[in-house]
C-alpha positions in Angstrom: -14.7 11.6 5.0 -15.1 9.4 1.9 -12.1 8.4 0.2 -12.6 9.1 -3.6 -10.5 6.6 -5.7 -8.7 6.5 -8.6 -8.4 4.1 -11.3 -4.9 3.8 -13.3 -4.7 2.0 -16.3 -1.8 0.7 -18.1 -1.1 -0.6 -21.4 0.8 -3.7 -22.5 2.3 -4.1 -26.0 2.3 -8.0 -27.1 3.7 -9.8 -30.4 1.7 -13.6 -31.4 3.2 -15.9 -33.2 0.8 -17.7 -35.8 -1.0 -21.1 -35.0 -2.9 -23.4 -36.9 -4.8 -24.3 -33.5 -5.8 -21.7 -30.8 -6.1 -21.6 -27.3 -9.0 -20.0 -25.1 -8.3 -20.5 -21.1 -8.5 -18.2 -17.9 -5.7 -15.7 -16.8 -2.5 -17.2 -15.2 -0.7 -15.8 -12.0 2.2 -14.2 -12.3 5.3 -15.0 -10.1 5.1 -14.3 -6.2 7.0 -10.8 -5.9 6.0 -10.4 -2.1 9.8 -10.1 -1.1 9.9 -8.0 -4.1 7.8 -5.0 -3.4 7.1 -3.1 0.0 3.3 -2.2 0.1 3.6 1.4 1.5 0.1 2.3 3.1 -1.1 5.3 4.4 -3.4 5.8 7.5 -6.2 4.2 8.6 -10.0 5.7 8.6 -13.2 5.1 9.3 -16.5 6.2 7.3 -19.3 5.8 9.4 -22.0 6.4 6.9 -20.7 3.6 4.9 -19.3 1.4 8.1 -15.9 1.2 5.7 -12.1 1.0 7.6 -10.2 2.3 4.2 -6.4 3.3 3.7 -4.6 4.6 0.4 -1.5 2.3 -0.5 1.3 2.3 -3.1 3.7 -0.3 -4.4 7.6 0.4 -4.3 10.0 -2.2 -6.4 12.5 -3.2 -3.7 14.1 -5.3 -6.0 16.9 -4.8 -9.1 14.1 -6.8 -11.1 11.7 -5.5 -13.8 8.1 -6.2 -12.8 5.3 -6.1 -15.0 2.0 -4.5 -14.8 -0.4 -5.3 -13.5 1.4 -6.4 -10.6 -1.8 -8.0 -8.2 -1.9 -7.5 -4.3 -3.9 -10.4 -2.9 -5.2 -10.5 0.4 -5.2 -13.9 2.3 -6.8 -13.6 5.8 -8.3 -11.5 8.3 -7.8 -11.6 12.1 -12.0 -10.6 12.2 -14.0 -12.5 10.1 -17.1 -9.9 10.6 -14.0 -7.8 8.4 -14.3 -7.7 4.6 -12.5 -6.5 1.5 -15.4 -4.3 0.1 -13.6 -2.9 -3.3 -11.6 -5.8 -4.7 -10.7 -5.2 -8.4 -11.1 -8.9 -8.9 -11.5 -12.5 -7.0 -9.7 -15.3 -7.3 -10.7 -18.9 -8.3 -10.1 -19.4 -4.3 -12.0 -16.4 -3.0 -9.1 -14.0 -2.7 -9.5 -10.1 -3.1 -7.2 -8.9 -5.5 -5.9 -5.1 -5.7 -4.7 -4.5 -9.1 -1.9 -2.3 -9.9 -0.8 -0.8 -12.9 1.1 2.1 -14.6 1.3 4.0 -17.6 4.4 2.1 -18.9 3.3 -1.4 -17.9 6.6 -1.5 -16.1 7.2 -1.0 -12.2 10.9 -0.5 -12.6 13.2 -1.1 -9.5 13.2 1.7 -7.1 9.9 2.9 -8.8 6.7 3.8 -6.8 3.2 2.8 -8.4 0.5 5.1 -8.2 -1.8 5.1 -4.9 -5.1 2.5 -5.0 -7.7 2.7 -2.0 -8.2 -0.5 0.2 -11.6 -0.4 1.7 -12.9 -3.2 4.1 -16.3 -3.5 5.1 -16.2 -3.0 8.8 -19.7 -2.8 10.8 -17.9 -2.6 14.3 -15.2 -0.4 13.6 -13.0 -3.7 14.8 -8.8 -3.3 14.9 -8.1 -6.3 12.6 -4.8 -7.4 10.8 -4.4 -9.3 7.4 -2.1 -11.2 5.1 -1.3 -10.6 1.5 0.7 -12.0 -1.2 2.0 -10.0 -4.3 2.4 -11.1 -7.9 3.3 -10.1 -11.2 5.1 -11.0 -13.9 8.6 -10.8 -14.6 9.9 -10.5 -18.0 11.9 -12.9 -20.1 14.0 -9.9 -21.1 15.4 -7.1 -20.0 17.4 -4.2 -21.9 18.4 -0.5 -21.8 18.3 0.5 -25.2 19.8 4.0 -25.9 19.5 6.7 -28.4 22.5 4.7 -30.7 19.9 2.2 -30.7 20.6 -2.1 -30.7 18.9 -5.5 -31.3 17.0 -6.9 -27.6 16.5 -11.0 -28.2 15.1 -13.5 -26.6 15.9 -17.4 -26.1 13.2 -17.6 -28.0 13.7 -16.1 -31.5 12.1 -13.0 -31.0 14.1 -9.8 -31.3 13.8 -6.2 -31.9 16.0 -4.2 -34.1 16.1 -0.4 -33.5 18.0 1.9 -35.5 20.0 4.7 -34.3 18.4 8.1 -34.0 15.1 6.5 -33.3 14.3 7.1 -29.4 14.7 10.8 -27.9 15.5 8.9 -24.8 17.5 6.1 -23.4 14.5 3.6 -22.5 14.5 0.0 -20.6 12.9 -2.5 -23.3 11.0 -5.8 -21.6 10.6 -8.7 -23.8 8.1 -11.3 -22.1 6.4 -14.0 -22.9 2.3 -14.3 -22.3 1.2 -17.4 -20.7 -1.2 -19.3 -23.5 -4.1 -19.1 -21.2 -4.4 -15.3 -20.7 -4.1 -15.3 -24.6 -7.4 -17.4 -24.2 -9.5 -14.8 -22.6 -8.5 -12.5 -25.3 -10.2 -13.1 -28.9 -10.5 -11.3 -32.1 -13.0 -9.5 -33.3 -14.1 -11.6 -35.5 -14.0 -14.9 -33.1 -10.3 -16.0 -34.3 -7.8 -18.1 -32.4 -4.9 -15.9 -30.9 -1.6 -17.8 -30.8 1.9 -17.6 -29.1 2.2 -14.0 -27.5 5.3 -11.5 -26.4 5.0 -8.5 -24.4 7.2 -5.5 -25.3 7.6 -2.4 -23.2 7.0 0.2 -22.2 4.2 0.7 -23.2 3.5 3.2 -25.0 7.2 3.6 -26.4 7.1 5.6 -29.6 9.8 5.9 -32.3 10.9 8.7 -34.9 11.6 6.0 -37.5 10.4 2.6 -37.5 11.7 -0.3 -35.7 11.9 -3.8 -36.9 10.5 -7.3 -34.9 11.1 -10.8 -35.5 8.4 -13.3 -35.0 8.7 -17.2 -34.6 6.3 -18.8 -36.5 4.6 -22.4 -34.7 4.4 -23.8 -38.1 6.8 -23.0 -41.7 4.9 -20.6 -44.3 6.1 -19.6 -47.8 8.7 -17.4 -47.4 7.5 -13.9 -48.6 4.1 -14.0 -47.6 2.7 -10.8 -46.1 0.7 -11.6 -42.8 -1.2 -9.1 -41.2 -0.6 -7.4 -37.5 -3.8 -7.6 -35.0 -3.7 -5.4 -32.1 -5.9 -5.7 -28.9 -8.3 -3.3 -27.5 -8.4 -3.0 -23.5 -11.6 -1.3 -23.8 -13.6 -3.8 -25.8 -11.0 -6.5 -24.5 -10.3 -8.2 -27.6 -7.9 -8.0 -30.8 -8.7 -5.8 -33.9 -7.1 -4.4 -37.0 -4.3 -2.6 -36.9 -2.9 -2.0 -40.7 0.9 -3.4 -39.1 2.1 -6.2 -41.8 5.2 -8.5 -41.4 6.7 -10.8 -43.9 7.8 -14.3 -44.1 11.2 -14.7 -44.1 13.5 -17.0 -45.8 13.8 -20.0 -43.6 9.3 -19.2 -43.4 9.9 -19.9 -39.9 9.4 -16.6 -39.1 8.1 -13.2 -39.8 9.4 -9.5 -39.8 8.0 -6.3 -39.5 8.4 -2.9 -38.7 6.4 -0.4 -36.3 6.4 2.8 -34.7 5.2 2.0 -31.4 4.5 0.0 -28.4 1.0 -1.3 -28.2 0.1 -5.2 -28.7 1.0 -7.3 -31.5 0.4 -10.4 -32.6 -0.9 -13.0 -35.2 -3.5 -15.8 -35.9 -4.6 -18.4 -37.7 -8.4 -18.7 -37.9 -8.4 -22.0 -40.2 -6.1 -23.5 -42.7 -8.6 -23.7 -45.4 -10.0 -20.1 -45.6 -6.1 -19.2 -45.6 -7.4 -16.3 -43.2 -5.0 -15.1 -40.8 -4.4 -12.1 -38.3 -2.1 -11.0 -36.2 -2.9 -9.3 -33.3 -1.7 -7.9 -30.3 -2.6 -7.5 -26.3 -3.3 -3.6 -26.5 -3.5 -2.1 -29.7 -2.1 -3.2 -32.9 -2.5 -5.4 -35.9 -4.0 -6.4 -39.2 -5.7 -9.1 -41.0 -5.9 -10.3 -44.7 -8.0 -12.5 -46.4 -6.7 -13.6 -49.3 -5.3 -11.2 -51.3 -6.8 -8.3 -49.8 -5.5 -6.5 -47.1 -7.5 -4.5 -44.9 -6.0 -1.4 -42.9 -6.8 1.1 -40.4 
């Protein structure tokens, strides 16, 4: 019997700090969580109309650390080389099949269980075989339970989120992290601009009852005052658009405040000193550009 599989997607909420220049690269791997996680498969079969061995799998946090979606299974080798990975989500540089995990709060929290994805290896012979795999993801900067009093979650590096009391209906576990300049690379604007300095905030998905406010570094002083706009990013077009999310320059103009009402990227740019254009966008849904003096919204 065929094994129908299911797709889960999750969403990540990222902050950018402005840039006069921008960087464009290629994803970055995560941290090696192997020790971290225990891969908890399910048994074997065989379809012999499609000559597939599959199995159904799911990924348990073993650890008292916060991982981060998506959190990447890789397989290494195979006792049979006639044996092939026949779904991979992705492949690496190197020619690794990846299985990619995620889950609807962009968080595997510890003792968690992910969602079940199907491994299927091509498998003419219906040979036994054996494999190796390595597991990364990406383990946040920060890591705080935030309850329904509310409190401030900062980082080492200047970022921090202010929530007031009343705000949550829930205690929730807040992740501040960090996104590698090159995976801010594969992820442009709309309208071709450079994406900057990048922080993750989770769960994704977190909503409020009144706003809450973030701080932004800033790579380069602006005039104190200024309103810059919020860009958020799109998983389904995979790039950054307009979010109508504004912060200000604050008095030192070495960063920039604002206030939202949920988790879903942030972030801003700087497409060119001289237009005096900017955005600020996010990795998964929010932000919004001026240009000028006009301010565009959602």
């Amino acid at each position: 019997m065929r094994s129908k599989q299911k797709r889960h997607w999750g969403v990540r909420v990222f902050l950018l700090a402005a840039l006069v220049l921008c960087c464009v690269a290629v994803a970055s791997a995560g941290t090696v969580v192997t020790t971290n996680v225990r891969l908890n498969t399910g048994r074997l079969m065989y379809d012999r109309q499609t000559q597939e061995s599959y199995f159904t799998a799911s990924l348990t946090n073993t650890s008292s650390t916060v991982l981060m979606a998506p959190i990447k299974v890789m397989i290494g080798s195979i006792s049979n080389g006639t044996v092939k990975v026949s779904n991979a989500d992705e492949i690496t540089p190197d020619g690794r099949p990846v299985f990619e995990y995620t889950t609807a709060t962009g968080q595997l929290l510890p003792g968690q269980t992910s969602p079940e994805k199907t491994f299927k290896f091509l498998n003419p012979q219906a040979l036994r075989f054996t494999y190796t795999k390595s597991v990364e993801a990406f383990v946040p900067e920060t890591v705080q339970l935030v309850g329904i009093n509310g409190g401030t979650v900062a980082t080492p590096g200047g970022v921090t989120l202010t929530v007031p009391p009343g705000s949550m209906a829930a205690p929730s576990t807040i992740t501040v992290n960090a996104v590698p300049p090159e995976i801010l690379a594969t992820q442009p604007a709309v309208d071709n601009s450079k994406i900057g300095n990048a922080v993750d905030f989770g769960p994704s998905g977190q909503t409020f009852t009144s706003p809450v406010s973030i701080t932004i570094p800033l790579s380069s002083p602006e005039t104190p005052g200024t309103t810059m706009p919020l860009y958020l990013y799109d998983e389904t077009i995979k790039m950054y658009k307009d979010s109508g999310f504004t912060c200000t320059v604050n008095a030192d103009g070495k960063s920039c405040t604002g206030q939202v009402t949920h988790f879903i990227p942030y972030g801003t740019a700087k497409l060119s000193v001289a237009r005096n254009y900017w955005q600020f966008g996010t990795h998964h849904s929010f932000g919004c550009r001026s240009f000028g003096n006009h301010l565009k919204s959602l």
